[in-house]
C-alpha positions in Angstrom: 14.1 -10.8 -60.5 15.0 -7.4 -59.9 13.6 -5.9 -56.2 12.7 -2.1 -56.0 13.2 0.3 -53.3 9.3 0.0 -53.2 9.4 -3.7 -52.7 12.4 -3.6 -50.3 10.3 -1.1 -48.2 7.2 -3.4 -48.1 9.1 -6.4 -47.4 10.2 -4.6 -44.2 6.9 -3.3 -43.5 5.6 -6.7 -43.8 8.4 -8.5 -41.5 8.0 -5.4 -39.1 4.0 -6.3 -38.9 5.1 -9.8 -38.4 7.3 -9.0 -35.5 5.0 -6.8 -33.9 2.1 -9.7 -33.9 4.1 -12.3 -32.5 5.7 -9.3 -29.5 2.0 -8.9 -28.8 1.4 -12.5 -28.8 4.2 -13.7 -26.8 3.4 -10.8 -24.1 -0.2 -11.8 -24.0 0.5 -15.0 -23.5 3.0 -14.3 -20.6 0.3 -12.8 -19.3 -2.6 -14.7 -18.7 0.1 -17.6 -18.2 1.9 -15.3 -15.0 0.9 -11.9 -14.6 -3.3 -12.3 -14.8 -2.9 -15.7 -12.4 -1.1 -13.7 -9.7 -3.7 -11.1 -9.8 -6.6 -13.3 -8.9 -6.0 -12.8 -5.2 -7.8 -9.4 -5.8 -11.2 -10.6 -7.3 -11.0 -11.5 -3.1 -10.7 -7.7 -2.3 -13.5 -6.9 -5.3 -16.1 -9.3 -4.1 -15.6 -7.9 -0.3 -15.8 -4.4 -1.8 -19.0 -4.8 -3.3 -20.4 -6.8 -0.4 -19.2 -4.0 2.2 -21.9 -1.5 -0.3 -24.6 -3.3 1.5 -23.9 -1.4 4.5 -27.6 -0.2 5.6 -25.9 2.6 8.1 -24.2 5.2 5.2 -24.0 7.9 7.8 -21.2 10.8 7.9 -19.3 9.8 11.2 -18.1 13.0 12.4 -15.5 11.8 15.7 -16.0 13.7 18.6 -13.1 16.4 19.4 -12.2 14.1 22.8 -11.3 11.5 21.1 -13.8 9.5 24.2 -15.2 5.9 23.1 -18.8 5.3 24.1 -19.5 2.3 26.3 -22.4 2.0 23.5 -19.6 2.0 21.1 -17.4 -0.3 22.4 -19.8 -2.8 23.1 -20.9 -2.6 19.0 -17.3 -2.9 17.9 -16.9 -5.8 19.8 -20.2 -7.4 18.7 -18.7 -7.6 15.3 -15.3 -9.0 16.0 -16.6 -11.5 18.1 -19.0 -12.5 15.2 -15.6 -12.2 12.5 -13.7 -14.4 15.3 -16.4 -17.1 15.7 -16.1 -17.5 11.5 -12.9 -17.6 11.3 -12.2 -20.2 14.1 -8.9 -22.3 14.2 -7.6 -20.3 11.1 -6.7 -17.7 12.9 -3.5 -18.8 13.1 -3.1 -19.0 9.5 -4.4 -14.9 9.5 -1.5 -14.6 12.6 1.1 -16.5 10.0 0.3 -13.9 7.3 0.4 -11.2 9.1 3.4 -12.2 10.8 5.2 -12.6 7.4 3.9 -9.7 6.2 5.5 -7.3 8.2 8.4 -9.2 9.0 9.0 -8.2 5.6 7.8 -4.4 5.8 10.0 -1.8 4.6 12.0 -0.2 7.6 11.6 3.6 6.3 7.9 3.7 4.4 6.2 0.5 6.8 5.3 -0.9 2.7 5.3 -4.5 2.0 5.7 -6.2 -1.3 3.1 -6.1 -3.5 3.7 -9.7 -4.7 4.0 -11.0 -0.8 0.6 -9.2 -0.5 -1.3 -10.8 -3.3 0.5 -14.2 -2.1 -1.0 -13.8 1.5 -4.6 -13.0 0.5 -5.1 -15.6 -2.3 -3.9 -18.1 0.6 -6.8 -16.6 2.5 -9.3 -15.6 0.1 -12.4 -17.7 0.5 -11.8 -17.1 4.2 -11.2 -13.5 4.3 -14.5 -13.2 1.8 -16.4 -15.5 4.3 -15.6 -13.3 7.1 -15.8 -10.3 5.3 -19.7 -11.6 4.7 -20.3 -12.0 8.7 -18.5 -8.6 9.4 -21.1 -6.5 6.8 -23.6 -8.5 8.7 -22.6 -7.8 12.0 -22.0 -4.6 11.5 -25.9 -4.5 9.9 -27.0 -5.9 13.3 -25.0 -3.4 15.1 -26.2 -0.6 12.6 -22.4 0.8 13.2 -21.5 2.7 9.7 -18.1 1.5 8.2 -16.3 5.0 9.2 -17.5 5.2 12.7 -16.4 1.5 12.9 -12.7 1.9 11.5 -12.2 5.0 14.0 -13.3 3.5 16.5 -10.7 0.5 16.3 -7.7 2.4 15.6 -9.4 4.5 18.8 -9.3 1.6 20.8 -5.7 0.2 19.8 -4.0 3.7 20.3 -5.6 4.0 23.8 -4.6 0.1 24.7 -0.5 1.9 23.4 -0.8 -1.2 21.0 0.5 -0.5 17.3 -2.1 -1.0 14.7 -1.0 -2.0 11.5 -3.2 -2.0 8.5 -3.0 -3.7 5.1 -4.1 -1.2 2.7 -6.6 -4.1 0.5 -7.8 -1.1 -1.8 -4.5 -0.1 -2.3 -3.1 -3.3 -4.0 -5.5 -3.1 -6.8 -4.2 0.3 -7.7 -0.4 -0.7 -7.5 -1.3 -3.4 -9.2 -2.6 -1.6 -12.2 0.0 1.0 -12.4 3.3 -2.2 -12.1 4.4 -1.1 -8.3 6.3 -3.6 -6.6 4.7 -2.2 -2.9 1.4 -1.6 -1.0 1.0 0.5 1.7 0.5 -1.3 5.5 -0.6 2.1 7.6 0.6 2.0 11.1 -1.1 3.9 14.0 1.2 4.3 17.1 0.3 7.8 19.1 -1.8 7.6 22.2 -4.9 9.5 21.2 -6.8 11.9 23.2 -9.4 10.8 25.6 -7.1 7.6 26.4 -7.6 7.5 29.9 -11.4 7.8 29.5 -11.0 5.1 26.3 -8.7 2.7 28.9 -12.0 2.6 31.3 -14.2 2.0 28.2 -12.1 -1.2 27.2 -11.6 -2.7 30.2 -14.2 -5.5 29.6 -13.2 -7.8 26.4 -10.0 -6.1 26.4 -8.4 -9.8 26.7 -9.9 -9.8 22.6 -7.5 -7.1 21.9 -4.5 -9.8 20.4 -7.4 -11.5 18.2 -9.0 -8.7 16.6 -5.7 -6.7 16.0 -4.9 -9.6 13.9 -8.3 -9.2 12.0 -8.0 -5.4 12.0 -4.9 -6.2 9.6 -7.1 -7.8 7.2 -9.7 -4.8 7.8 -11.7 -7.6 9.5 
C-alpha cells in the first residue's frame, strides 16, 4: 500500500499531537507530584492575608517628621507581641531555628534568601505562624493600632535600640513563586532613625522583649 505526501504529513501530525499530549501529561504530573506540594507553605501566607483584612483600624498612618515613638505607642506595640509571644510559647525556638537558618543562608550582596529555604521554613511553621497570625489581628483589634502605624513603629523601635531588623518579605514569595525565581527578598533595617534618643527613653520599659519579638518581627508577627 502506497503512502502519499498527504498521508506522510498526517501521520506526523498525528504522532506530533501524540507527543505533545503526553509533554503535557508528564509536566502536569511533575507538577502536582513536586512543584504544587512545595507550594502549599503559601496557602499559610494566603489564609494570614485574608485574616489581616479584618483589621477594624484602616487608617492612613502618616509618621511624624521626628521620627518620636509615643509612650501611648509603645505600650500598644508591645500589647500585641506579648499577646503573639504568649501563643507561640516554647516554639519560639523553632521561629529562632528558622530564622537562624534563614539568614545564615542570605545572599551577602542583595540580603535574599532562597526561595525554596523560604517555603521550607514556613510550611514547618504554618499552623503556628497562622495561629499567631490570628492573636496578632486580634491584638492589634484590641489595641485599635492600624497595620502601617504598627510595622513603623517596630522597625522605629529596632533602629533606635541600633538592633538590625530583618524582615522576610511573606507577600513576596507568592510572587517569585509565580514568576519561577529562585529568591525572596528578607529587607534589612540598620540606620539609627531620627528621634532615637527620645525613642531610647520611650523603650526603656519591656525593652528586655526586644530579642523575642525581633524574632517574630521576621515572620511579620
Amino acid at each position: 500500500m502506497a503512502y502519499t505526501k498527504r498521508d506522510l504529513a498526517l501521520s506526523v501530525l498525528a504522532l506530533a499531537g501524540v507527543l505533545l499530549f503526553v509533554t503535557v501529561v508528564a509536566r502536569t504530573f511533575a507538577y502536582y507530584r513536586t512543584y504544587k506540594p512545595a507550594l502549599r507553605p503559601l496557602t499559610f501566607v494566603s489564609a494570614a492575608g485574608r485574616l489581616e483584612e479584618s483589621l477594624q483600624n484602616t487608617d492612613v498612618f502618616e509618621p511624624p517628621d521626628s521620627g518620636e515613638l509615643t509612650a501611648q505607642q509603645w505600650d500598644r506595640y508591645g500589647e500585641v507581641e506579648s499577646a503573639v509571644q504568649r501563643v507561640v510559647g516554647a516554639a519560639m525556638q523553632t521561629l529562632t531555628a528558622r530564622r537562624t537558618a534563614l539568614l545564615a543562608g542570605a545572599d551577602a550582596q542583595t540580603g535574599s534568601v532562597s526561595l525554596q529555604a523560604a517555603l521550607s521554613a514556613v510550611g514547618e511553621i504554618g499552623p503556628l505562624y497562622f495561629k499567631a497570625k490570628s492573636e496578632q489581628v486580634a491584638a492589634m483589634n484590641r489595641a485599635d493600632l492600624p497595620r502601617d502605624e504598627y510595622r513603623w513603629i517596630r522597625r522605629q523601635v529596632f533602629a533606635s535600640a541600633g538592633i538590625v531588623l530583618a524582615e522576610l518579605d511573606l507577600e513576596g514569595m507568592k510572587s517569585a513563586a509565580r514568576d519561577r525565581a529562585t529568591t525572596v527578598e528578607v529587607t534589612m533595617t540598620t540606620a539609627a532613625t531620627t528621634g532615637q534618643n527620645a525613642n531610647l527613653r520611650v523603650i526603656s520599659k519591656r525593652r528586655a522583649s526586644l530579642e523575642a519579638w525581633l524574632v517574630l518581627a521576621f515572620f511579620d508577627l
